[in-house]
CHARMM internal coordinates of N, CA and C (Angstrom, degrees):
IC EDIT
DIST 1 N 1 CA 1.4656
DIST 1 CA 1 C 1.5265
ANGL 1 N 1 CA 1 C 110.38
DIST 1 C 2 N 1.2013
ANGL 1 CA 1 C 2 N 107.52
DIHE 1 N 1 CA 1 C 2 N 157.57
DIST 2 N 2 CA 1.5540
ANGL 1 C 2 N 2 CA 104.32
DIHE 1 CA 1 C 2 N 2 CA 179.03
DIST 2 CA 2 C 1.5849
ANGL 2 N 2 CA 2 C 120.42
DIHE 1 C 2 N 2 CA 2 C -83.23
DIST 2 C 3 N 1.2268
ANGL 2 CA 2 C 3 N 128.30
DIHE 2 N 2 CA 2 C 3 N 10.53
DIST 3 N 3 CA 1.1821
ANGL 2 C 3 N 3 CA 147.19
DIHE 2 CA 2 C 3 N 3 CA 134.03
DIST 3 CA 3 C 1.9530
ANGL 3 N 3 CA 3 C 118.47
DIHE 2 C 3 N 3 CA 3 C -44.48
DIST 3 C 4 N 1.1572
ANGL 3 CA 3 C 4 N 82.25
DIHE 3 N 3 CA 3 C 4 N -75.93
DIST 4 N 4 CA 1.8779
ANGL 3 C 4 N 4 CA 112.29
DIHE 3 CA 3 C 4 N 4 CA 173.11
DIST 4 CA 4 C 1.7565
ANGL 4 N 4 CA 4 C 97.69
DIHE 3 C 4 N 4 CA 4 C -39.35
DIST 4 C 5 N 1.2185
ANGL 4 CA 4 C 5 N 97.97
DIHE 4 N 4 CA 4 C 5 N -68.07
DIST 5 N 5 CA 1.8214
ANGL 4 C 5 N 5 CA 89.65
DIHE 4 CA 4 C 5 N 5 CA 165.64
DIST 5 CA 5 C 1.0555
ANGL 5 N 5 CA 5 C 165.05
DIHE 4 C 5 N 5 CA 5 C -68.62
DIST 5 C 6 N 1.4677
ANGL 5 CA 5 C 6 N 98.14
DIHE 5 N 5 CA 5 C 6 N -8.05
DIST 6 N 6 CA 1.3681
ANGL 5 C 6 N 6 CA 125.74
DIHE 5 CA 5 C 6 N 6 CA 160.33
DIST 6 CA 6 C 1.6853
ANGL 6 N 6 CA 6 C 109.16
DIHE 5 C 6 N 6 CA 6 C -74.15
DIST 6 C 7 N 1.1004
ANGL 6 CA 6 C 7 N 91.56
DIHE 6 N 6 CA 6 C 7 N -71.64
DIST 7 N 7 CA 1.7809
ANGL 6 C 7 N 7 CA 91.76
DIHE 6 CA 6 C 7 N 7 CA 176.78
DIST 7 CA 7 C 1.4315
ANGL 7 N 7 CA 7 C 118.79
DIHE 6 C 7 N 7 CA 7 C -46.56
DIST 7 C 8 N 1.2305
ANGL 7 CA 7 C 8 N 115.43
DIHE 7 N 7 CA 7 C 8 N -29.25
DIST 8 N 8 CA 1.4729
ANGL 7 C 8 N 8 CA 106.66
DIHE 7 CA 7 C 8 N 8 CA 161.95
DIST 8 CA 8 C 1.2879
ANGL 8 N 8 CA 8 C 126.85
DIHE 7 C 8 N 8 CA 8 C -50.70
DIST 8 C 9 N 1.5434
ANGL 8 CA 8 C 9 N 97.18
DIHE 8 N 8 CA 8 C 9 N -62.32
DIST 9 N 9 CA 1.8775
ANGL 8 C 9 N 9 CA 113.48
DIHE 8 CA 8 C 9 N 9 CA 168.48
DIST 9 CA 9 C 1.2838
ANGL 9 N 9 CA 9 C 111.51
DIHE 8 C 9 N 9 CA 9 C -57.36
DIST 9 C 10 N 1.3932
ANGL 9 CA 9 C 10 N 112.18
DIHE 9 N 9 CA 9 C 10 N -10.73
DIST 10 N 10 CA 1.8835
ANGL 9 C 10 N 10 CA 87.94
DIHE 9 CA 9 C 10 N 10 CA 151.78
DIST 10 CA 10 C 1.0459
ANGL 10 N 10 CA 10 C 139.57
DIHE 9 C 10 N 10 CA 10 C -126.68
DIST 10 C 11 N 1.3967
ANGL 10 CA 10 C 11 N 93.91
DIHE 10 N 10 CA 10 C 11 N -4.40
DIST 11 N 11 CA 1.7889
ANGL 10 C 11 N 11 CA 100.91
DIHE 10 CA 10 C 11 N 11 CA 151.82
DIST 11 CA 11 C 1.5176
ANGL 11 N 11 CA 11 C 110.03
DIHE 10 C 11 N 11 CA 11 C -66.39
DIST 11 C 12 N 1.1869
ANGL 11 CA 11 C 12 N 127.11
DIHE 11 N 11 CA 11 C 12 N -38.60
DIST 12 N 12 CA 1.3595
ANGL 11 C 12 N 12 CA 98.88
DIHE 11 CA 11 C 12 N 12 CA -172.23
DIST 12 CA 12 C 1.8601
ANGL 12 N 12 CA 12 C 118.41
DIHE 11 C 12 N 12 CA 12 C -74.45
DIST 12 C 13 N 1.2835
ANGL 12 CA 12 C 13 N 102.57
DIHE 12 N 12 CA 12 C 13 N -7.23
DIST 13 N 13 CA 1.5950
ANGL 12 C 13 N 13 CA 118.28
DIHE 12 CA 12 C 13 N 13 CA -177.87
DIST 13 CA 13 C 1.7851
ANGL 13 N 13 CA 13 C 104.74
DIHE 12 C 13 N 13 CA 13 C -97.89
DIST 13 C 14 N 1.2230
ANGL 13 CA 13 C 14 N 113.76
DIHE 13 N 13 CA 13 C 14 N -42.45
DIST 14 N 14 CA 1.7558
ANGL 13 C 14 N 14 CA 115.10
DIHE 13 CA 13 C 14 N 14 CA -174.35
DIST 14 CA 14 C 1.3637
ANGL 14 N 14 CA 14 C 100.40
DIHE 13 C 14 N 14 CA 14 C -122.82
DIST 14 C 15 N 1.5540
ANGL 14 CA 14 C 15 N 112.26
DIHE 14 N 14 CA 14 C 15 N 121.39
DIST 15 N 15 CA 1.4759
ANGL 14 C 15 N 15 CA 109.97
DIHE 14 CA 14 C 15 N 15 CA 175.50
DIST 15 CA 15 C 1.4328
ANGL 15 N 15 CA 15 C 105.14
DIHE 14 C 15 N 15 CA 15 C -74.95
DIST 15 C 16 N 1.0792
ANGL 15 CA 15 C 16 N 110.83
DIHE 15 N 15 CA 15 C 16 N -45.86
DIST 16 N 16 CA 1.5915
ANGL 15 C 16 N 16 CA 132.74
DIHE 15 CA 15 C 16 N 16 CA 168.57
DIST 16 CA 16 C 1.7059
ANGL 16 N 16 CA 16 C 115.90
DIHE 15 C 16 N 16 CA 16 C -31.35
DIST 16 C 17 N 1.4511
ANGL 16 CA 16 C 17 N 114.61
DIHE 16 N 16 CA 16 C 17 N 6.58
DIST 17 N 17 CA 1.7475
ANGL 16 C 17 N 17 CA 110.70
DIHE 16 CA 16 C 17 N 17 CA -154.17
DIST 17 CA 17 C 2.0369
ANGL 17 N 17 CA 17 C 74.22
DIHE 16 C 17 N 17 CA 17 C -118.32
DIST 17 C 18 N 1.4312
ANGL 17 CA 17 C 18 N 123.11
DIHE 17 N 17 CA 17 C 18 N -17.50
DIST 18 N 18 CA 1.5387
ANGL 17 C 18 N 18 CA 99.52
DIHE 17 CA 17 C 18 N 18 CA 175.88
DIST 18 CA 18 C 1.4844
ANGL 18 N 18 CA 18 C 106.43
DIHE 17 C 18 N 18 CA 18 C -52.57
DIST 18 C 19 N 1.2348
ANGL 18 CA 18 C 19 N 128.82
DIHE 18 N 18 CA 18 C 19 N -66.31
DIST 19 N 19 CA 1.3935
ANGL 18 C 19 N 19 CA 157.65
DIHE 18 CA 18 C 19 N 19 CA 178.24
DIST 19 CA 19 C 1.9258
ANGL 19 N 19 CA 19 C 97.10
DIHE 18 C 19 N 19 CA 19 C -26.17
DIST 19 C 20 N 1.0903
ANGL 19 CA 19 C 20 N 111.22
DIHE 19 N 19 CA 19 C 20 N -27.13
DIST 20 N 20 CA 1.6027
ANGL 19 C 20 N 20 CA 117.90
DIHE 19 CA 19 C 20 N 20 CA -178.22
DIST 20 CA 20 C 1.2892
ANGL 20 N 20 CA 20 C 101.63
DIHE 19 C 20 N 20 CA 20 C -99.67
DIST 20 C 21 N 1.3123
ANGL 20 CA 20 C 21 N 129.86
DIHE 20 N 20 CA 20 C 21 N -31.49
DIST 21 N 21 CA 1.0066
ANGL 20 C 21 N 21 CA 131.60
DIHE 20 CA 20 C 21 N 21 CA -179.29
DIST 21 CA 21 C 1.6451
ANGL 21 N 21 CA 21 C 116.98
DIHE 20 C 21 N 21 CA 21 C -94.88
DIST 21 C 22 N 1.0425
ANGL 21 CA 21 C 22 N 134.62
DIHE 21 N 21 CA 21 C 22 N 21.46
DIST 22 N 22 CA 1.6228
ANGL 21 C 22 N 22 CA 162.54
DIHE 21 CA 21 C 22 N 22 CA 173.78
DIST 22 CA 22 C 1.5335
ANGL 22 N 22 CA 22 C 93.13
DIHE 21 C 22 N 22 CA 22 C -104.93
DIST 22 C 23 N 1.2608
ANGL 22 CA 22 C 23 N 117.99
DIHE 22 N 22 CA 22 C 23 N -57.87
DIST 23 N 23 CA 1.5279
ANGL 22 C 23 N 23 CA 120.35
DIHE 22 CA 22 C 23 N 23 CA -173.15
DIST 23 CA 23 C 1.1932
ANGL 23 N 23 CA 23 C 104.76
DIHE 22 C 23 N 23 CA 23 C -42.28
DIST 23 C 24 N 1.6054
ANGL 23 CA 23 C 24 N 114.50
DIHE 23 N 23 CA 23 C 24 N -66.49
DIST 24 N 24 CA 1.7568
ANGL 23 C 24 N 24 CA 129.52
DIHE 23 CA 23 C 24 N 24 CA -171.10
DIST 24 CA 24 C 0.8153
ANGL 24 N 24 CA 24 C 103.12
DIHE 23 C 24 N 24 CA 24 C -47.22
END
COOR INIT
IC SEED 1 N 1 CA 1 C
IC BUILD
């Protein structure tokens, strides 16, 4: 999904984006 891919592209750029992604 284009969700799914975004969060990829920023996990691989911000390790810090799991922690955002706990939020969701």
């Amino acid at each position: 999904t284009l969700k799914a891919g975004i969060e990829r592209a920023l996990l691989e750029e911000v390790p810090g984006v799991v922690e955002l992604e706990q939020v969701f």
